[in-house]
PADREN-399522 format. One record per residue (C-alpha): x, y, z. Coordinates in pm, 1 decimal, padded with zeros to 6 digits. Layout:
<pts>
<pt><x>X</x><y>Y</y><z>Z</z></pt>
...
</pts>
This chain:
<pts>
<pt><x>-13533.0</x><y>-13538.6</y><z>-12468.9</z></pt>
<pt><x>-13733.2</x><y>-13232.7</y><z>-12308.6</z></pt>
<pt><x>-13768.5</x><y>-13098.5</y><z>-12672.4</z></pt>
<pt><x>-13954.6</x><y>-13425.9</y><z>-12729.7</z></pt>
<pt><x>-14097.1</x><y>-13417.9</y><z>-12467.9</z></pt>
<pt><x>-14292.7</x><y>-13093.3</y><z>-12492.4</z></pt>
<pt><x>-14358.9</x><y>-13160.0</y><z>-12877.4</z></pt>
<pt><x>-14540.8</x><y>-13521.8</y><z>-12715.0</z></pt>
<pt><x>-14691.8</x><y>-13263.4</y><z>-12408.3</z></pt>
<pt><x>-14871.9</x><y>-13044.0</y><z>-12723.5</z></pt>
<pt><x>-14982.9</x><y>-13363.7</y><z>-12913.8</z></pt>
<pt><x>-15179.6</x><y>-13452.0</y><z>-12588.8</z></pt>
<pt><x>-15292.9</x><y>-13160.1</y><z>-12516.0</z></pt>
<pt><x>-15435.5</x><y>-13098.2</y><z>-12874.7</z></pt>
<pt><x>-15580.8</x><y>-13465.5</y><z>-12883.3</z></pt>
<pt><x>-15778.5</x><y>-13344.1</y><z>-12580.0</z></pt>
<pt><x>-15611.7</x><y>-13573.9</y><z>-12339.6</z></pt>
<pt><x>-15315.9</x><y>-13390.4</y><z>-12120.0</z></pt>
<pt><x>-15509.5</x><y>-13227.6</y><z>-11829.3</z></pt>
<pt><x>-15190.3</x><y>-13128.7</y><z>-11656.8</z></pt>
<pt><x>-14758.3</x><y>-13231.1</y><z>-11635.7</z></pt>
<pt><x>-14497.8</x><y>-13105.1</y><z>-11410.7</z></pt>
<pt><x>-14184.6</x><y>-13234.1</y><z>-11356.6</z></pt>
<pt><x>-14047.3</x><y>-13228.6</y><z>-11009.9</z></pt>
<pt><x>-13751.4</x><y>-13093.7</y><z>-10794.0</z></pt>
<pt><x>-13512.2</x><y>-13307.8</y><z>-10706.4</z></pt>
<pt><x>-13504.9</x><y>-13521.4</y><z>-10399.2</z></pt>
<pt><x>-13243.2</x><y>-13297.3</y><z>-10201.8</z></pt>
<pt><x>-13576.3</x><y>-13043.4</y><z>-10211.2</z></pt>
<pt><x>-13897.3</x><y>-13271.6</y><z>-10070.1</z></pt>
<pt><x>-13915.3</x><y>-13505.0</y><z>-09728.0</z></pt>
<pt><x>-14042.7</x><y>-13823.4</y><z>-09610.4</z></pt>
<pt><x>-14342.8</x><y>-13812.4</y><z>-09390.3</z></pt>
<pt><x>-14371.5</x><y>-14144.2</y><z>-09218.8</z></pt>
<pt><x>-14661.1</x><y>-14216.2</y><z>-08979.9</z></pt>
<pt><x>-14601.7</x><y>-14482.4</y><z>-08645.7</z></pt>
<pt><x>-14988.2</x><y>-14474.8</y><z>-08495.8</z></pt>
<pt><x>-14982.9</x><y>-14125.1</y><z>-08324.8</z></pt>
<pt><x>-14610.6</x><y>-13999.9</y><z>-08414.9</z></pt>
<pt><x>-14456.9</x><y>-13920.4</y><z>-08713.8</z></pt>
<pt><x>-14085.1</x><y>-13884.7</y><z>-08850.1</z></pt>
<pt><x>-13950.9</x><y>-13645.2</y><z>-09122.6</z></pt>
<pt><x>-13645.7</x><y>-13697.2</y><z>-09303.1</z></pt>
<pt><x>-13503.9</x><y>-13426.6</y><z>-09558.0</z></pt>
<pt><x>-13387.3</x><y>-13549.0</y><z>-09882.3</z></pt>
<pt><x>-13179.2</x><y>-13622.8</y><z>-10035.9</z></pt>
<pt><x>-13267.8</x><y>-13968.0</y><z>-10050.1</z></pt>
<pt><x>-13000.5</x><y>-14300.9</y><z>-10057.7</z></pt>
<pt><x>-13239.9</x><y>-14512.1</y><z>-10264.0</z></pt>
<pt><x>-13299.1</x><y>-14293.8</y><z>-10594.5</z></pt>
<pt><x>-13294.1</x><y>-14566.7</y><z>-10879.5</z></pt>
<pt><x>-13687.8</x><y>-14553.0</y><z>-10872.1</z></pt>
<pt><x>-13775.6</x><y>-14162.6</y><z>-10795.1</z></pt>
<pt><x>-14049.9</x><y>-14003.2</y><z>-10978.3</z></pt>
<pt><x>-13958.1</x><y>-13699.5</y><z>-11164.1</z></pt>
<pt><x>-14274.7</x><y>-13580.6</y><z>-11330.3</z></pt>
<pt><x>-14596.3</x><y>-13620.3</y><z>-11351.3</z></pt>
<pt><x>-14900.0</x><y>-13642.0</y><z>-11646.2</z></pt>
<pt><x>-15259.4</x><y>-13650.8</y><z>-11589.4</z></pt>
<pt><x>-15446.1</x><y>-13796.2</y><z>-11833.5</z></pt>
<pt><x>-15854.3</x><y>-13853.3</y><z>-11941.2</z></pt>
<pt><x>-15901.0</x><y>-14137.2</y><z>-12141.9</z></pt>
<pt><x>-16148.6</x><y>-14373.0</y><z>-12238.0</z></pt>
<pt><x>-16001.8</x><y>-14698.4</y><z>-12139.2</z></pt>
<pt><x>-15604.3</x><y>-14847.8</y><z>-12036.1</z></pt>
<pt><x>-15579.4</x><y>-14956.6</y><z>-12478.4</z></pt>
<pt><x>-15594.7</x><y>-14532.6</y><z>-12552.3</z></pt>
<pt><x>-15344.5</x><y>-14488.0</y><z>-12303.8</z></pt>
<pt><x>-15111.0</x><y>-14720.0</y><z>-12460.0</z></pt>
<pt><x>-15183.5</x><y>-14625.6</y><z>-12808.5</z></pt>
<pt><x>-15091.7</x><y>-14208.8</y><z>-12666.1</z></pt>
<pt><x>-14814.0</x><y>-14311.8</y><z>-12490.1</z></pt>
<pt><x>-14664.9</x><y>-14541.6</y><z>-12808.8</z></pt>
<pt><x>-14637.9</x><y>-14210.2</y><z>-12977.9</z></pt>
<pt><x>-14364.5</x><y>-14109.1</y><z>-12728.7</z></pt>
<pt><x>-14080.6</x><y>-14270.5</y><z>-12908.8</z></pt>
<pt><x>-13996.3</x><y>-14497.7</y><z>-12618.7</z></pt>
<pt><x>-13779.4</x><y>-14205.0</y><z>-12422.7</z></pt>
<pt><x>-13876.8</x><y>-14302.2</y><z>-12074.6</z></pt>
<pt><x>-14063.3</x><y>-14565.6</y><z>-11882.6</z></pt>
<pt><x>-14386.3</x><y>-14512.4</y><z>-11672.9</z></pt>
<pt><x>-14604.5</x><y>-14646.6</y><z>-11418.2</z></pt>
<pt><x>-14968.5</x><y>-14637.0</y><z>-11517.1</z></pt>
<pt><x>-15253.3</x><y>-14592.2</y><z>-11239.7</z></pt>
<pt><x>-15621.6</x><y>-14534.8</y><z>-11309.8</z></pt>
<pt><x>-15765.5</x><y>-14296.2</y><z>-11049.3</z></pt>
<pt><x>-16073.6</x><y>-14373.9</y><z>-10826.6</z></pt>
<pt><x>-16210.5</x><y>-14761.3</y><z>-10684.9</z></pt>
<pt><x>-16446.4</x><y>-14810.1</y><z>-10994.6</z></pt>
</pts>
């Protein structure tokens, strides 16, 4: 899958699209910050609930949501993702 994945990672970046990708440590490396008015708690991974974790990242330009799905139906349907368009236009 990674070979894919890089192969898909150049195809982007050639098309002009791929601005950046990482993928990220697991959660046993990063914390939860979570903010109660004034205080705030920090809990160390790893966490219990890991079913919906994000492991990477890709930041794309496009023109519109239809590019992104036409780039992304090149992937070969390896894994899932979540799809948000940056900014409040």
């Amino acid at each position: 899958m990674m070979e894919a994945m890089g192969r898909f990672n150049d195809e982007l970046r050639d098309a002009g699209i791929l601005l950046a990708a990482d993928g990220l440590k697991p959660s046993s490396a990063g914390k939860r910050i979570a903010f109660d008015g004034p205080g705030r708690t920090v809990i160390d991974g790893p966490f219990a609930e890991t079913r919906e974790l994000v492991a990477g990242f890709w930041l794309w330009e496009v023109k519109d949501m239809a590019q992104t799905i036409r780039a992304y139906g090149t992937m070969l349907r390896l894994v899932s993702i979540h799809v948000h368009q940056k900014g409040l236009k």
